[in-house]
C-alpha positions in Angstrom: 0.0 0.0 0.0 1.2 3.0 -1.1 0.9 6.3 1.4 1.6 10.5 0.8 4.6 11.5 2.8 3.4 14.1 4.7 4.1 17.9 3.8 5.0 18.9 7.5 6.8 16.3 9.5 5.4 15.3 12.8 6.7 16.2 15.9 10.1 14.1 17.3 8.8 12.4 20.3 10.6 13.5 23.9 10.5 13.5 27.6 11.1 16.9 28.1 11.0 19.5 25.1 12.4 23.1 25.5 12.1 26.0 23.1 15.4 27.4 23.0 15.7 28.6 19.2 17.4 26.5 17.1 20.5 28.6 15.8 21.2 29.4 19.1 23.2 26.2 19.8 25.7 24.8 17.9 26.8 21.1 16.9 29.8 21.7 19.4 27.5 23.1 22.5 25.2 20.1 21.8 28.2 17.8 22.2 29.2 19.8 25.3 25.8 19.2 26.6 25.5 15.5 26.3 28.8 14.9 27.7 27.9 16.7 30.5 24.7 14.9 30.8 25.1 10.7 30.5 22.7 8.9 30.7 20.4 11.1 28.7 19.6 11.8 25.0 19.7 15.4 23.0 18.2 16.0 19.9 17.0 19.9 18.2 13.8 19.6 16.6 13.2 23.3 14.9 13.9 25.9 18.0 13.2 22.9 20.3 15.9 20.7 22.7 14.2 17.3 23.0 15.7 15.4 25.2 15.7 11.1 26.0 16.6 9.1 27.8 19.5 6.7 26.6 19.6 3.7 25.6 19.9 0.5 27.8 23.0 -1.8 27.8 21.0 -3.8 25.7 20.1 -1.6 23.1 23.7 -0.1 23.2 25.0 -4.1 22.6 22.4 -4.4 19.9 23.5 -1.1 18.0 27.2 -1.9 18.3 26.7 -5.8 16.5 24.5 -4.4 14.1 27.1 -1.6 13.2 29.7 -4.0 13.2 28.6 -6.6 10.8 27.4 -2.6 8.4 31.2 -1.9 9.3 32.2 -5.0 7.8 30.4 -5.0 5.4 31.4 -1.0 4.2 35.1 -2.3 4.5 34.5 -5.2 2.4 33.5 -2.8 -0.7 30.1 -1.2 0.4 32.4 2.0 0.7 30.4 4.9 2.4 30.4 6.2 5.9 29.2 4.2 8.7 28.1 5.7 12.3 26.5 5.1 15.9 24.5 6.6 18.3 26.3 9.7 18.7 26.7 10.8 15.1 23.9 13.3 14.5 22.6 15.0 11.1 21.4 18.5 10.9 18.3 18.3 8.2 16.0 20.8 6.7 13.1 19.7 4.5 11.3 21.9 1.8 9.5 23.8 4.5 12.6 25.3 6.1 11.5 22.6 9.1 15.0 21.8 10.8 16.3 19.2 13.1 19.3 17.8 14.2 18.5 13.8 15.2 21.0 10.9 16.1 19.8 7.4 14.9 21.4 4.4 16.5 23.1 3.8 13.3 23.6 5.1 10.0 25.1 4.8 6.7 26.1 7.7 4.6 26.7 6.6 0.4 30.0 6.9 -1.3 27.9 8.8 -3.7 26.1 11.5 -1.0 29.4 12.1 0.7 31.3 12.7 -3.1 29.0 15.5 -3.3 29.3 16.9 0.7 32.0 19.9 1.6 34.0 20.2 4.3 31.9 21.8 6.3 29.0 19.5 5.7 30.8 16.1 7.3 32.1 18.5 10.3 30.3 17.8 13.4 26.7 16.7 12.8 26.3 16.2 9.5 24.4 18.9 7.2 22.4 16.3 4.9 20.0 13.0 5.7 21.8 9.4 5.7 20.7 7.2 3.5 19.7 3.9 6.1 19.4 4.6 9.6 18.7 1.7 12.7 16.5 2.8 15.1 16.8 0.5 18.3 13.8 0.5 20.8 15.0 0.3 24.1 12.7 -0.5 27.3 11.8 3.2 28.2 10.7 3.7 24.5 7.3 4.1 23.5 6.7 2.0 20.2 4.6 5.1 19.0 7.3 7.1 19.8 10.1 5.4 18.0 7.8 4.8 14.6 7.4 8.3 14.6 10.4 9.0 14.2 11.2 6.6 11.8 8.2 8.6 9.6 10.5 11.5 10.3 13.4 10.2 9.0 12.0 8.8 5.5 10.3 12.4 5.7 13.5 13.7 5.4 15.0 11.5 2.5 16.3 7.9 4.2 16.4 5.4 1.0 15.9 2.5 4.0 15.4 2.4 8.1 15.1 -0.7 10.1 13.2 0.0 13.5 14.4 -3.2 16.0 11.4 -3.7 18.4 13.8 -5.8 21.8 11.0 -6.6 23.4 8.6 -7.7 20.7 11.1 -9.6 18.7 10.2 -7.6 15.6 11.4 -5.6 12.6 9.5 -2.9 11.2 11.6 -2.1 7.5 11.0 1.5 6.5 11.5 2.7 2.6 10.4 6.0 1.0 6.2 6.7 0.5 5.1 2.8 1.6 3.9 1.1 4.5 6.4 0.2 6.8 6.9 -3.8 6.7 6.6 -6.1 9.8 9.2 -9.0 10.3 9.0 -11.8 12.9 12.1 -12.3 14.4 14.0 -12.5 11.3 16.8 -14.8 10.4 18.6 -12.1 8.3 18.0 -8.5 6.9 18.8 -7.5 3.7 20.3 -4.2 2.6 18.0 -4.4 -0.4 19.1 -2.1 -3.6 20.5 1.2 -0.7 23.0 -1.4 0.6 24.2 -4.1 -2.3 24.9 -7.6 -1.1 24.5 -6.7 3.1 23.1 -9.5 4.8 23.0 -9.1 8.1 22.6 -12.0 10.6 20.3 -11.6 13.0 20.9 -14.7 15.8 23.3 -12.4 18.1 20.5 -10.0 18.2 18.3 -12.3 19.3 20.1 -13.6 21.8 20.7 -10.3 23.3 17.2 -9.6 23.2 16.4 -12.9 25.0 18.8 -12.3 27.6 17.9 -8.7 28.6 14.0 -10.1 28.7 14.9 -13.2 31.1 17.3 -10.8 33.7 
């Protein structure tokens, strides 16, 4: 089923949200501010701080296999740019709507970051990746995180993967359809954004089933 991307992106979902006007901090003052702050989350959604809390060990385990097996797979001829959780991109969409969001992982192309300056890779990154992993952690809201993942494709993501822990799910994201459901999948599949990646899925899973027994 095909569905309209919507002309204004929705909100980003947060715990706390403070208007604070958007050009008045910078990618260097939002670093400061998360490493002055652990254990919580910062993200700028146009003249708003919305803040998060972290992710959970698990999550953080989860994020770190799954952007190892994308690292190895960049390495092995993918090419590209591969980052975690506290790589952000600083994104404005056709109605001057701006954000600065961090995904739990992301892939930038060899062909996106041909085209970038200097100043766009420095800091957060001025343009949208092209895949992003969104990781639900306990103290996520599944509405919460899907919205976000509408945000992202709003902003030009070719794929996003949204990894449900406790549900044992997939949802697979790609531009103007309905997002796909997969039942604890064996493997996901880079599809035509990333050629020949195959990721396996059974360490996931046995992180997943770990955190939910403890």
């Amino acid at each position: 089923m095909i569905t309209t991307v919507p002309i204004s992106a929705p909100p980003l979902p947060g715990l706390i949200r403070i208007g604070c006007g958007l050009e008045a901090i910078s990618d260097e003052e939002l670093e400061r501010i998360c490493d002055e702050n652990p254990g919580w989350k910062f993200e700028l959604d146009d003249g708003e701080l919305v803040i998060n809390v972290h992710a959970g060990d698990e999550s953080s385990d989860v994020g770190l296999e799954l952007g190892g097996q994308l690292r190895n797979w960049r390495l092995g001829g993918g090419g590209g740019r591969t980052r975690d959780s506290s790589a952000g991109y600083r994104m404005t969409d056709a109605d001057g709507q701006t954000r600065l969001l961090e995904p739990d992982v992301s892939w930038v192309s060899p062909e996106r970051l041909a085209t970038a300056t200097r100043e766009d890779v420095r800091g957060a990154m001025s343009f949208n990746p092209d895949f992003v992993v969104e990781i639900r952690s306990p103290s996520d809201r599944l509405r919460d995180q899907q919205t976000k993942m509408d945000i992202w494709m709003h902003y030009g993501v070719r794929l996003g993967w949204l990894v449900d822990l406790d549900a044992g799910n997939v949802w697979i994201y790609r531009p103007n359809q309905e997002p796909q459901l997969l039942e604890r999948p064996a493997t996901l599949d880079g599809e035509d954004v990333l050629v020949g990646l195959q990721v396996d899925c059974a360490e996931i899973w046995r992180l997943a089933d770990e955190a939910n027994t403890d």
